[in-house]
C-alpha positions in Angstrom: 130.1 119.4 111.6 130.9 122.9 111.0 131.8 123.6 107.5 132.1 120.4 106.6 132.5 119.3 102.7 129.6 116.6 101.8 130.5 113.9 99.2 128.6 111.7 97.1 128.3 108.1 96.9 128.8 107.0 93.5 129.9 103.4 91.7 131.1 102.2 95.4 132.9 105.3 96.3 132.8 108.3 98.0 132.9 111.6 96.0 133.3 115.3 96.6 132.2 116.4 93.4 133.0 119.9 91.7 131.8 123.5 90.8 130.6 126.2 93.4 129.8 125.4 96.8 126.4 125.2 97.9 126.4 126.4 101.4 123.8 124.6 104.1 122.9 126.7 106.6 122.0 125.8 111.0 118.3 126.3 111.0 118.7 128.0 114.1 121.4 130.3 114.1 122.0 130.6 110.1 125.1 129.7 110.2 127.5 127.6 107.0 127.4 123.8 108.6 128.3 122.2 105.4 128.7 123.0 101.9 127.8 120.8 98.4 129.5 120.6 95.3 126.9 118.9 92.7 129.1 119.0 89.1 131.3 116.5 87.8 128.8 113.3 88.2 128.9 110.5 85.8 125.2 109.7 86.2 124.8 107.7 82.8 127.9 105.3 84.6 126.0 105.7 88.0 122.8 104.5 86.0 124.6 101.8 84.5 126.9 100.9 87.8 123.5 100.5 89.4 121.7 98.1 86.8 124.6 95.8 86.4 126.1 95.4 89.7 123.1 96.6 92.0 120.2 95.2 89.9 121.4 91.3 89.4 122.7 90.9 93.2 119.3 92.4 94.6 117.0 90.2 92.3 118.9 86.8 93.0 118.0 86.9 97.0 114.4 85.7 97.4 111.9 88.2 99.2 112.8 86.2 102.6 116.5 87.2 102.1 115.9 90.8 101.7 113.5 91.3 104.4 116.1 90.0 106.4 118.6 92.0 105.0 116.0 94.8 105.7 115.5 94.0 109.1 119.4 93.7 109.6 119.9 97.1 108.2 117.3 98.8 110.6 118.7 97.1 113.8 121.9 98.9 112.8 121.0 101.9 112.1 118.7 102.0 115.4 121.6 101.1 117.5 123.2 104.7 115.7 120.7 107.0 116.0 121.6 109.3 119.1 124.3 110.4 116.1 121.1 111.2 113.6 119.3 113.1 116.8 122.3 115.6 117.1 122.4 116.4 113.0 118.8 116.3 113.2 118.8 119.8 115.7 120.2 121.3 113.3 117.3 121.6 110.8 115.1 123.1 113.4 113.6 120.1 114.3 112.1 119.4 118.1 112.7 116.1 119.3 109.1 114.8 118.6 110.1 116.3 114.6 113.1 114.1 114.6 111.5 111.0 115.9 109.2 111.0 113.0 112.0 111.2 110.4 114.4 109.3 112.3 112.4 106.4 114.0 109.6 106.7 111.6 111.9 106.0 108.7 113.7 103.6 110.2 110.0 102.0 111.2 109.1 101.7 107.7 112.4 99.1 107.4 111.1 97.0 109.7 107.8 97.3 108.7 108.7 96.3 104.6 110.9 93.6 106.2 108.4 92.0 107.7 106.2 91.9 104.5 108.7 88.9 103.7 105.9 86.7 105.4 103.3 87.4 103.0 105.5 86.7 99.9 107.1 83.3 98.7 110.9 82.5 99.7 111.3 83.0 95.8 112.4 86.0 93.5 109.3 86.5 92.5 105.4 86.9 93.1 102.8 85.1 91.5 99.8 87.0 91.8 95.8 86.2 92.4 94.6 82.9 90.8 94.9 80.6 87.9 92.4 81.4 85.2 91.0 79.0 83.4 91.6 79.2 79.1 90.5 76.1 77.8 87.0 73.7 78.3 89.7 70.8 78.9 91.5 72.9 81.6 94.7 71.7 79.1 95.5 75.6 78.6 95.6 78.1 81.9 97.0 81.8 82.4 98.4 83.7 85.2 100.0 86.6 86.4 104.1 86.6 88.1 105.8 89.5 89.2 109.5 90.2 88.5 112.1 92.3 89.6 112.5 95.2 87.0 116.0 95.0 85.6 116.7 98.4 86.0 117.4 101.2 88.9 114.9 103.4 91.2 115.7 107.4 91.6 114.3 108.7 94.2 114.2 112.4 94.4 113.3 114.0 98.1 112.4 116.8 99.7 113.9 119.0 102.8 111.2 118.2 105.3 112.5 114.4 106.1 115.8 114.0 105.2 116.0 110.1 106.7 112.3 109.3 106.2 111.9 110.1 102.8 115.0 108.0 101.6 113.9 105.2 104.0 110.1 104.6 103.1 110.9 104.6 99.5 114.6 102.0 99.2 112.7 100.0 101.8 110.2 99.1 99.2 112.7 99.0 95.8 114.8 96.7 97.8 112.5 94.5 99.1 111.3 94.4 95.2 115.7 93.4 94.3 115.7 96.7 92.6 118.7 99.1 93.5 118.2 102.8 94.1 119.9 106.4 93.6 118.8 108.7 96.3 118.8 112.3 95.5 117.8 114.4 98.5 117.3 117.6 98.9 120.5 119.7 98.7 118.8 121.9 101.6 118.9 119.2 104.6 121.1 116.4 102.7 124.0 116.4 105.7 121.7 114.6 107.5 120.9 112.1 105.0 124.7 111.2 104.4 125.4 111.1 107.9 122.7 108.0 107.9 124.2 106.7 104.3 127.5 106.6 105.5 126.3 103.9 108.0 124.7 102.2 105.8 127.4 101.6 103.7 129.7 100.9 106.6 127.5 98.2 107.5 128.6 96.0 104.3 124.6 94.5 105.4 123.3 95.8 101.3 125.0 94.1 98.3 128.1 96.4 96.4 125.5 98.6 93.7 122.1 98.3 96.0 122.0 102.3 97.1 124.4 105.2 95.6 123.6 108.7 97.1 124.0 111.7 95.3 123.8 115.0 97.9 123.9 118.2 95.5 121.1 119.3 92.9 121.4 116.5 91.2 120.8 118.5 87.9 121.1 115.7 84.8 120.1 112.8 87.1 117.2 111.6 84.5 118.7 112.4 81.6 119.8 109.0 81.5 116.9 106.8 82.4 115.2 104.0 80.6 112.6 101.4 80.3 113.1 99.7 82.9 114.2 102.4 85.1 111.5 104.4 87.8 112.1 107.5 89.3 109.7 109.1 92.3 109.4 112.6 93.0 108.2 114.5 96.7 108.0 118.0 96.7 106.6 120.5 94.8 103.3 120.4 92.7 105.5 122.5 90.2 108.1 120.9 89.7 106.4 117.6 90.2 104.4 118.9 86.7 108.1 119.6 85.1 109.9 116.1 86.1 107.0 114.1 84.9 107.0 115.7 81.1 111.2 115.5 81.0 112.0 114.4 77.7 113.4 110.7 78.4 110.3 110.1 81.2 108.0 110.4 78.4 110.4 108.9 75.3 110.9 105.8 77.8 107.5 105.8 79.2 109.6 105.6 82.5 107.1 104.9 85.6 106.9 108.2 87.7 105.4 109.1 91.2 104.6 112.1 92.6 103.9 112.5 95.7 103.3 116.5 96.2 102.7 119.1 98.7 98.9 120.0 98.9 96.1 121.5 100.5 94.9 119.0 103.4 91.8 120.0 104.6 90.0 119.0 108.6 86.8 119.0 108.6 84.9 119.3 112.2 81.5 117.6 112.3 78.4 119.4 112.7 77.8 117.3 115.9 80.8 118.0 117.3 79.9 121.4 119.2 81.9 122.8 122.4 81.5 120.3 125.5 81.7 117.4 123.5 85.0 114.9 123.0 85.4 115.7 119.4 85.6 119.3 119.6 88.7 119.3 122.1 90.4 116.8 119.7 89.8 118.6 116.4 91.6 121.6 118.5 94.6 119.4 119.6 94.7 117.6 116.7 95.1 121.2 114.3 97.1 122.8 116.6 99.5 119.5 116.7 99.4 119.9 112.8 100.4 123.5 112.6 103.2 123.1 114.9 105.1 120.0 113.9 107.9 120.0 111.7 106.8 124.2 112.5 104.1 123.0 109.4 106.8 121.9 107.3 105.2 118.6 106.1 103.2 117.6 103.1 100.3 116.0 104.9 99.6 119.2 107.5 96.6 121.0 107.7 96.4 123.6 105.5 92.6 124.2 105.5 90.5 124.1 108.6 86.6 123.9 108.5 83.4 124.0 110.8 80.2 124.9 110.9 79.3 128.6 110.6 77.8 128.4 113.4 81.4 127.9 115.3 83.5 129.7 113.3 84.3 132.1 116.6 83.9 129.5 119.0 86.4 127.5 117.3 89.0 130.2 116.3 88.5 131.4 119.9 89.6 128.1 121.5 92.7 127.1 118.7 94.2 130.7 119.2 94.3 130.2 122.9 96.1 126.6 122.5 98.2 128.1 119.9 99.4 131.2 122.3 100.7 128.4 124.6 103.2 127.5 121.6 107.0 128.5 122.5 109.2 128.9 119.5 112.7 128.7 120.0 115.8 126.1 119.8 114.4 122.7 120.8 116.8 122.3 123.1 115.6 124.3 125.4 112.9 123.4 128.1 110.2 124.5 127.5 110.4 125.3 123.4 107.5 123.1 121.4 108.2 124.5 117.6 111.7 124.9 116.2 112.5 127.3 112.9 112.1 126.5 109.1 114.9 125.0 107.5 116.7 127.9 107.0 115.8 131.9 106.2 115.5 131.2 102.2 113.0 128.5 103.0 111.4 131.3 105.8 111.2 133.8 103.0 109.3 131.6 100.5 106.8 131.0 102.8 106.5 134.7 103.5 105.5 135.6 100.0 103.0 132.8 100.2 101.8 134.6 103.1 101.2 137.8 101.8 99.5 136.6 98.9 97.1 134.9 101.2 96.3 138.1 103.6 95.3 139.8 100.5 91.8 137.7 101.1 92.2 136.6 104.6 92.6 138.0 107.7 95.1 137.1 110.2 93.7 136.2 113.2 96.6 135.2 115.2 100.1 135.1 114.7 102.4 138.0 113.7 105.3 137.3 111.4 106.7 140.6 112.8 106.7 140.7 116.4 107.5 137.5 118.3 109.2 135.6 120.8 112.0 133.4 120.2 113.6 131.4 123.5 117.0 130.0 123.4 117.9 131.8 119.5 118.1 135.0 117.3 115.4 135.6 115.5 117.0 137.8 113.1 119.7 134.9 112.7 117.2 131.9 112.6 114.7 131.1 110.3 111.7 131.3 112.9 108.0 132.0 112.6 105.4 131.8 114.6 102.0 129.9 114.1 100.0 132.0 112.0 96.0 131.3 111.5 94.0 133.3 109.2 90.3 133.6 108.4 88.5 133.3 105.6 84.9 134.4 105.6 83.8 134.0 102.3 85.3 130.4 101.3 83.3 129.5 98.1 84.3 133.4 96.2 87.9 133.8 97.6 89.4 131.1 96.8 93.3 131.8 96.9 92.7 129.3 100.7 92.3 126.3 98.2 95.1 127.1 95.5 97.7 128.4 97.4 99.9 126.8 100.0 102.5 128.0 102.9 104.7 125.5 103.6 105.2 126.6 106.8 103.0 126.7 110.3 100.0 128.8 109.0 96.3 127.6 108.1 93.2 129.0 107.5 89.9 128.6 109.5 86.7 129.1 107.3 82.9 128.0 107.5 80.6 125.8 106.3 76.9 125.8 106.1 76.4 122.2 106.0 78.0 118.8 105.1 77.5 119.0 101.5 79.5 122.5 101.3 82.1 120.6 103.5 82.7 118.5 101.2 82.8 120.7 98.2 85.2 123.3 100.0 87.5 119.6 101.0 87.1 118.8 97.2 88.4 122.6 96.3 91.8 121.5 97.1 91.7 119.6 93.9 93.4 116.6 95.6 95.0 116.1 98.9 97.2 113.8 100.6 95.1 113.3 103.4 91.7 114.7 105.0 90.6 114.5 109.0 86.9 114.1 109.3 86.2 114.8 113.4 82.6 113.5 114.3 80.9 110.9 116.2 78.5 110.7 113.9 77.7 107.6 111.6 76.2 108.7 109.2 78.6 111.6 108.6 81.6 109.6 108.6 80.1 107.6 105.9 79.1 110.4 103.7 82.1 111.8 103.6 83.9 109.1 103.0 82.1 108.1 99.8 81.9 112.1 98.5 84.9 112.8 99.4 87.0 110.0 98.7 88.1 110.4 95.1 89.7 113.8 96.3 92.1 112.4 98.8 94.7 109.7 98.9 93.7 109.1 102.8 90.6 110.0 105.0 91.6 109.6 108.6 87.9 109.3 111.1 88.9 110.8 114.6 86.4 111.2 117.6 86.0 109.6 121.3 87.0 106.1 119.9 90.0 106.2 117.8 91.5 109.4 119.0 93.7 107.3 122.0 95.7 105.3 119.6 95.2 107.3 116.6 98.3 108.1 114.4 97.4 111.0 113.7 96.2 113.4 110.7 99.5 114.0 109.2 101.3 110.4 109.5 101.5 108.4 106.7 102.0 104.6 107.4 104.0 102.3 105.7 101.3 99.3 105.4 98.9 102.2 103.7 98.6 104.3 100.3 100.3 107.2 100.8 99.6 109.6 98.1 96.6 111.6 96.5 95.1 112.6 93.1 95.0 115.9 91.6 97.6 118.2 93.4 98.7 116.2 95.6 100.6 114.3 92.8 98.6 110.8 91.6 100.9 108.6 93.0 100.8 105.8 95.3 104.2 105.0 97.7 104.3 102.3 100.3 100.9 100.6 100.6 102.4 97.4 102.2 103.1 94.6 99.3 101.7 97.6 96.5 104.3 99.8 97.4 106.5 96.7 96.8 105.1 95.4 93.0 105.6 99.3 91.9 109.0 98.0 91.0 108.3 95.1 89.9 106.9 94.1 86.3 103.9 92.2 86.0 103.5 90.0 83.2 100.8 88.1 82.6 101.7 83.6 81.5 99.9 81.2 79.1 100.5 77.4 79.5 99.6 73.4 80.2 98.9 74.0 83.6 102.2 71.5 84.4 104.3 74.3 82.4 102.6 77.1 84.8 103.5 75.0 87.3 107.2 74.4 86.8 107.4 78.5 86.2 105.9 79.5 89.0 106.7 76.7 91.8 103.0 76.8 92.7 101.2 73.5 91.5 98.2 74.5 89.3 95.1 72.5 89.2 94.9 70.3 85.9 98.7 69.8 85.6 100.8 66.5 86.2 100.6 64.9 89.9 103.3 62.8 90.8 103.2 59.7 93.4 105.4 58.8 95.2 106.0 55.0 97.2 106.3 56.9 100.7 103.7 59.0 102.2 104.2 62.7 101.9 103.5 62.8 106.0 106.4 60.6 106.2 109.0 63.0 104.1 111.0 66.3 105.7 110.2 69.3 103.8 113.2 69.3 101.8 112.3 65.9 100.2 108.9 67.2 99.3 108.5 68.3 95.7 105.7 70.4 94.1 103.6 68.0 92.5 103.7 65.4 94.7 100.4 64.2 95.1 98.9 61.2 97.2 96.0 59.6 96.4 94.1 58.4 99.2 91.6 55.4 100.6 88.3 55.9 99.6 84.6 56.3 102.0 81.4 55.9 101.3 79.1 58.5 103.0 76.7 57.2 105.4 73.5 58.5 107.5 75.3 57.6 110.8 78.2 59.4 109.6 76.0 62.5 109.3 74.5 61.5 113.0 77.6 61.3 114.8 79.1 64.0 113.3 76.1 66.7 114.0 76.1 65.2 117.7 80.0 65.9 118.1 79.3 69.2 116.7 76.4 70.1 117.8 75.5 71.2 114.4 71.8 70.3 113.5 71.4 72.3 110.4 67.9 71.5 108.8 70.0 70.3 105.5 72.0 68.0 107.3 69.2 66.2 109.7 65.4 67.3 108.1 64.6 65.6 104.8 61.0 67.1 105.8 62.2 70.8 105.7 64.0 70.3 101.8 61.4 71.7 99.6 62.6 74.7 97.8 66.3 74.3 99.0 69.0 72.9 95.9 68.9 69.6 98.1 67.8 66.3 96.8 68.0 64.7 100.3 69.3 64.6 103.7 73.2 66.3 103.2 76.6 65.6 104.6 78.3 68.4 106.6 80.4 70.2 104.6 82.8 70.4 107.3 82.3 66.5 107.5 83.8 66.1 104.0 86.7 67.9 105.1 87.3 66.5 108.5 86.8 63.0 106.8 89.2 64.2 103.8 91.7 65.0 106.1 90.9 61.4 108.1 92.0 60.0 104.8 95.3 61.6 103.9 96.6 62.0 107.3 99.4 59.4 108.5 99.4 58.8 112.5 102.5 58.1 113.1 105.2 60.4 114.3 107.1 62.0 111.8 108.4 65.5 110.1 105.3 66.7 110.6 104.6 69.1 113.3 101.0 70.4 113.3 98.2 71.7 110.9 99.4 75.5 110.6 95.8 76.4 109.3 93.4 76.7 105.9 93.6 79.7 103.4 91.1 78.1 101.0 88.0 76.3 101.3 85.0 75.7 99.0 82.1 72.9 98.7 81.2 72.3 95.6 79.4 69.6 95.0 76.6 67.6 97.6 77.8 64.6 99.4 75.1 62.4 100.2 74.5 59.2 101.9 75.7 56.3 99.6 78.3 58.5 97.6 82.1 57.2 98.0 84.7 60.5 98.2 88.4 60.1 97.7 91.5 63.1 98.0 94.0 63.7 96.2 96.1 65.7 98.3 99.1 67.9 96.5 102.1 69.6 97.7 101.1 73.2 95.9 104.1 75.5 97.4 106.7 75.3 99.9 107.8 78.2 102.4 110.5 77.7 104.1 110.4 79.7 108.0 113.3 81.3 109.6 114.7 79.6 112.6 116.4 80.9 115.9 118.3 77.4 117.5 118.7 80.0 120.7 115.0 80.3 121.4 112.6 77.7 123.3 109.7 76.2 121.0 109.5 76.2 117.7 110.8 78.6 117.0 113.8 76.9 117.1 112.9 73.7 114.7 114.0 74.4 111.3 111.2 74.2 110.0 108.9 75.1 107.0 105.5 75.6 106.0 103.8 73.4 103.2 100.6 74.2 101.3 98.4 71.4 100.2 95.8 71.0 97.5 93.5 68.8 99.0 90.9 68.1 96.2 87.5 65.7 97.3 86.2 64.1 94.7 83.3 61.8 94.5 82.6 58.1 92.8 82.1 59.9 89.5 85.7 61.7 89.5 83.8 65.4 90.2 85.3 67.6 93.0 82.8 67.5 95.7 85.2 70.2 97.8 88.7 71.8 97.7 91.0 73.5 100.0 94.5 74.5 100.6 95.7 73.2 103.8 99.0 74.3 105.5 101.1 71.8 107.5 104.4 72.9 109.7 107.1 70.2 108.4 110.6 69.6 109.8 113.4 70.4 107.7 116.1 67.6 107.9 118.7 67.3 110.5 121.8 69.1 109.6 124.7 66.3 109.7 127.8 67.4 111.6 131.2 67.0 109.9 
């Protein structure tokens, strides 16, 4: 890859660009591997190119479609990544570095294609439940979810040149929203190494992704309404991007998600000896040293008790003394360099500011060891700690951050000044609180909480499979107030309706209905001459509705059913024990009512259906007691259709769909007595052959 010439890709093609070269440099020996030209981009037509190509072929797939599409697109790259692992050396990175931004980012495309169970096989999402407008029920509201029509920009940082781009597109085009990636300039040959593939694939519709590798200087100038742009990097410039002139004019939705000052807090219970102690020093060593402390979420602040201040700093020097630095390809090395020497010498001047209060207690930026490299040529540093004595008066520790392997230890008196030194980073990304202790845990938590967009608990019990401080997860908030931004990314399905415009809809209940493909209590049920148990899912329409046979409650039903069950609930079998309960008399089950509801509706014979796939919703509403006569109406309220594999055993391989019922009880006087939604497993019908 030496000196090779990166290009764009713009408006389906691939594009050098123009101007002066911007050189990117080998992490480890400083050497030119690539150079970037950034003028000559047309990003009002990329803009454009990406809302009316990109945005309509993205937002016509249902969510189903594009987590497969998803989960397509991370098989592929996954069968590619040795190539990413190579590139990936050349930013410094140790193999356990590039197997966070390589594996990790590909992880989070699998992960947002699997969210494609928990949404409809529709466009859209219909969100929470029907509220009620009207006394007649003749006038309902409700909230849906649309794809925005416009385009994502996502704007990353050096650190994770594959996982940044991957956790955010995963989400935009699971939403059918296309993206512009913009990485940083610093590390983006890696990133179009991985783009490339992508687009080689032909697995994302033409407009879905364009990649812009350079600065990327003008890139939104040209946003609108629609339009959102996220941000990782810098507090600074985070602050700039979110008051540019069309952001504000098009009140454009913008995320930051910013470096800050992550703080780890060891327990006061967790003294020498104990489990917690040994994992708080494993744990902040592991989050000095990885990425050699070039990530956003690292631990930047650590703090203990006063009373082990020494024992502590003792104990993480010695761990961090066992840290080789060096090219990671070498046996033996555990941190790699910086990204490069500019990078190295930012961090320096961030270094001295923070010795002018601290004191360095290990780690000299002048006199080191390097294995396998030059340290003159590479941009290496060791792990540096400093102390800082006097938290609470000097307080450059909680303003000023090294992106780079260096933290500072400093104590506490007790949990409340924890918490107010964890709060002095004016918003994190993340906070590790390491005790065993309840009742700790719990106060921090609620203290600390509205400081920090994650709190991770670590002791004895979750330490084994623990993630980790510094590891965001793609089914979690990732983001923080304050500093750290004030912007949420991933969060399973949130992460998802960012791009996505809710908009709340006013109807008849039968006009909700017909929007949303969800039936809506109150609007028009449909009968049919042939049981719905009899029909394949594709001949099922929302709406449908039987109406069943009707029962009259007896006392023996009540007997035989509390003898099958075993349930002799005073309510159900007493009539002496009912004074002071809301019970008139002896009650039915309310599980009776069901089990008989579902006696009613159900047809025996063999059909399309395949089994009862479970309840989501289930409420009693109304007593049932001896003498009163319950009917159902039972409604097909929404239909998901299931993937299918014709190679696999089971069934798996039926095509095959799940059905949601309304199965509303109702008693002699027309009141619903209970109500649930029901799921049944229905077979699609038999493909005819030519």
């Amino acid at each position: 890859m030496s000196n090779h010439i990166l290009h764009h890709y713009i408006q389906g093609q691939w594009l050098k660009g123009s101007g002066d070269a911007l050189p990117q440099y080998h992490a480890l020996t400083g050497e030119v591997i690539s150079t970037v030209h950034s003028d000559g981009l047309d990003y009002a037509g990329m803009l454009d190119y990406a809302r009316t190509k990109g945005n309509p072929a993205l937002r016509r797939l249902t969510f189903h479609e594009r987590g497969r599409m998803l989960k397509a697109l991370a098989l592929y790259l996954l069968e590619r990544k040795d190539n990413y692992y190579r590139i990936s050396h050349m930013t410094g990175a140790t193999r356990a570095d590039s197997w966070v931004d390589i594996e990790g980012g590909i992880g989070n495309l699998f992960a947002n294609a699997s969210l494609r169970r928990r949404f409809p096989d529709e466009p859209y999402y219909v969100e929470g439940e029907t509220i009620r407008l009207s006394k007649e029920n003749t006038f309902v509201g409700h909230h849906i979810l649309t794809p925005k029509r416009g385009v994502a920009i996502h704007i990353n940082a050096f650190n994770f040149p594959i996982w940044g781009m991957l956790e955010k597109v995963g989400c935009n085009l699971m939403a059918g929203v296309p993206a512009v990636v913009k990485p940083s300039e610093q590390t983006s040959f890696l990133t179009e190494a991985l783009f490339r593939d992508i687009i080689a694939s032909g697995i994302l519709p033409e407009g879905a992704l364009q990649l812009v590798v350079g600065t990327g200087r003008g890139i939104i100038d040209h946003v609108e309404s629609q339009d959102v742009v996220t941000f990782t990097g810098s507090a600074e410039t985070g602050r700039k991007l979110r008051a540019h002139p069309a952001i504000i004019q098009h009140s454009v939705p913008f995320t930051v998600e910013a470096d800050s000052l992550n703080a780890a807090i060891l327990g006061e219970d967790a003294v020498p000896g104990t489990p917690e102690f040994d994992i708080f020093i494993k744990e902040c060593r592991r989050e000095m040293v990885t990425k050699a402390g070039q990530k956003c979420t690292a631990v930047r602040r650590i703090l203990v008790p006063d009373t082990l201040l020494d024992d502590v700093q003792a104990v993480l020097t010695k761990a961090l003394s066992q840290t080789v630095v060096g090219d990671p390809s070498v046996e033996g090395v555990r941190m790699g360099a910086l990204i490069n020497r500019q990078q190295m010498a930012r961090v320096q001047q961030q270094l001295d500011l923070l010795t002018t209060e601290n004191t360095m207690v290990y780690g000299d930026p002048e006199r080191f060891d390097v294995v396998g490299a030059t340290r003159e040529k590479g941009a290496f540093l060791p792990p540096v700690l400093l102390r800082n004595e006097r938290p609470f008066e000097q307080t450059l520790s909680h303003e000023t951050e090294c992106f780079g392997p260096i933290s500072t230890i400093m104590p506490y008196k007790n949990l409340e000044d924890a918490i107010i030194l964890a709060n002095m980073g004016k918003g994190s990304l993340v906070s590790t609180i390491c005790t065993h202790a309840p009742e700790t845990m719990r106060e921090y938590v609620l203290e600390a909480g509205a400081f920090h967009g994650r709190i991770h608990i670590l002791n004895r019990t979750s330490a084994k499979e623990s993630t980790g401080h510094g590891s965001p997860l793609a089914t979690l908030v990732h983001g923080g107030p304050g500093r750290a931004g004030g912007g949420e990314e991933m969060g399973g399905m949130r992460g998802v309706l960012h791009y996505m415009q809710r908009t709340a809809i006013q109807g008849h209940p039968t006009d909700i209905t017909t929007v949303t493909r969800q039936y809506q209590v109150g609007g028009t049920q449909t009968e049919t001459p042939v049981h719905p148990f009899k029909k394949h899912f594709d001949d099922l329409f929302i709406g449908e509705t039987l109406f069943t046979a009707k029962h009259t409650i007896s006392e023996a039903d009540i007997h035989n059913f509390a003898n099958v069950r075993g349930d002799n609930f005073y309510a159900h079998m007493d009539a002496t024990s009912l004074e002071g309960t809301p019970f008139t008399g002896r009650v039915a089950h309310g599980y009776f009512v069901l089990s008989k509801a579902a006696g009613l509706f159900v047809d025996a014979k063999k059909g399309p259906v395949l089994l009862n796939y479970g309840l989501e919703e289930c409420r009693f509403i109304k007593p049932v007691y001896p003498g009163m006569t319950i009917g159902v109406k039972l409604t097909v309220k929404e239909k998901i259709e299931q993937e299918y594999d014709p190679t696999r055993e089971g069934v798996a391989a039926i095509p095959r769909g799940i059905v949601k019922w309304l199965v509303d009880v109702y008693d002699e006087t027309g009141e619903t007595v209970a109500i649930a939604t029901i799921l049944t497993m229905v077979r699609l019908k038999p493909i005819k052959s030519d």
